[in-house]
Structures are given as structure tokens and as C-alpha cells.
Steps between C-alpha positions, in 0.01 A plus 500: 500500500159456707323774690293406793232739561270527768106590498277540750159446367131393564318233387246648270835675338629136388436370155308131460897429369669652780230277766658216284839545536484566866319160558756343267794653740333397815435131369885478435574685809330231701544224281178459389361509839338841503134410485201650390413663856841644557482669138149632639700625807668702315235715336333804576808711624827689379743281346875602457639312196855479328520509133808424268436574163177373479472270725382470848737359659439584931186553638307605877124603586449648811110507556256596797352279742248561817684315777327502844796623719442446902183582405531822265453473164801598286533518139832343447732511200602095374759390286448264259631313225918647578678319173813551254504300188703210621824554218509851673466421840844636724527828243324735782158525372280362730710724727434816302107344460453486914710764603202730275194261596616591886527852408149462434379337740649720758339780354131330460472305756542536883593114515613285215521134514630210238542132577821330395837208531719776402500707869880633450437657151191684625674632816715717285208717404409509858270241521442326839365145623149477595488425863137528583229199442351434122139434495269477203147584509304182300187659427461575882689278655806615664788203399895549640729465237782440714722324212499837305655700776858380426463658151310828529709807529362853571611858439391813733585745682258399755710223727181473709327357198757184492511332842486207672161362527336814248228303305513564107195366342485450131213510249470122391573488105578189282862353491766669754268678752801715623 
């Protein structure tokens, strides 16, 4: 009989082994498609993981990013790499994963952002669509990226934050900017 735990845990608490296995779970997650960059994405913050036996077998990093909000600063929580091994997928762990990575993020972070396909599974944990205008800042030049919009989703408290015609500008970083 399995039993799932759940960890949340920083980066520097993960073993070279543990780094490993989480790559391993996101390249099957994505079939392979997880690149380098998006594995970089996913560093540097608080990572809730699921573990049966000894194996990792669900994974989420929510990290911080400075995102230029109608003109203000912000530092804003961003999930990355969401995944469940893909012969445990449908068992309610990537529920249990994101229902504790938005607990987090909640508490952290004034505003909270992810980019995804998946809209109606994120709207359970009270995730919204993004309906302001993506930009990314290229090394100082200011470039809409309109075809992101459809996939960002935000969470705050702050409604005024998420409107029509709000700019959201981006750091520019290798692979998915957003």
C-alpha cells in the first residue's frame, strides 16, 4: 500500500539525487519536451514535492520574479514546472501539490502568476485569467507578447492589478519568457 507524502522544501535542501529525479519526472511529464531553460525556471524558490516510498513522484516550484506592473515594481510569486509522474496522473496529487503551492503563494506574494493550457484545473485553486497586456523587457526594449496573454493566469487579492489594458512587463530570460 503506497503513501503519498507531501514536502515543501527549498532548493539548497534537495540532494544532487533528488535534482535528478525531479528533472527525470518533468521530462516524462512533458514528454521529453521540458528543456533546459524551463528546468532553470524552476530554480531558486520553494518547491512542494510528492514522494511515494522513495520516489518523487509530483512536483511544483513557485519562485519570485520582478514584474513591472502599470508601472510599480512587484515581486511576484511564479509557478513553474506543475507535473505528476504520468502512471499517477488522475490519483489527486497534482491537486494536493497546487492546492499547497497556492497556499503559498497567497501568503508570499501580493500577486502570483503561472502560464498554462490547463486554465480549468488552475481555477479550482482560485486562479484567474490574465486579462491585462504581456510585455517583455529585451535588454531595454519594451516587446508585447500578446500570444502569451491567452495562457497567463494570475492570483491576488488586488482586482485592480488584473485589468484590461494593465501592462505586465517581464524580465527577458532564455526559453518561455512568461
Amino acid at each position: 500500500m503506497s503513501s503519498i507524502t507531501y514536502h515543501t522544501v527549498r532548493d539548497h535542501e534537495l540532494t544532487a539525487q533528488q535534482h535528478h529525479a525531479i528533472r527525470a519526472l518533468l521530462d516524462a511529464a512533458f514528454d521529453n519536451e521540458f528543456s533546459d531553460a524551463d528546468n532553470d525556471h524552476a530554480n531558486g524558490g520553494v518547491r512542494v514535492i510528492a514522494i511515494d516510498g522513495d520516489q518523487i513522484i509530483g512536483h511544483a516550484a513557485l519562485i519570485s520574479r520582478t514584474i513591472i506592473i502599470a508601472g510599480e515594481a512587484y515581486t511576484v510569486g511564479y509557478v513553474e514546472g506543475v507535473a505528476v509522474w504520468p502512471s499517477r496522473q488522475g490519483q489527486g496529487i497534482g491537486r494536493q501539490i497546487m492546492r499547497q503551492i497556492t497556499d503559498i503563494a497567497a501568503r508570499d506574494f501580493v500577486i502570483s502568476m503561472l502560464s498554462t493550457g490547463e486554465h480549468d484545473f488552475y481555477a479550482k485553486f482560485g486562479w484567474t485569467q490574465f486579462v491585462g497586456d504581456s510585455y517583455v523587457d529585451e535588454h531595454g526594449t519594451i516587446i508585447r507578447t500578446d500570444d502569451e496573454d491567452e495562457g497567463l493566469m494570475v492570483l491576488t487579492n488586488l482586482a485592480h492589478l488584473n485589468q484590461p489594458g494593465v501592462a505586465f512587463i517581464c524580465d527577458w530570460r532564455s526559453g518561455d519568457v512568461w
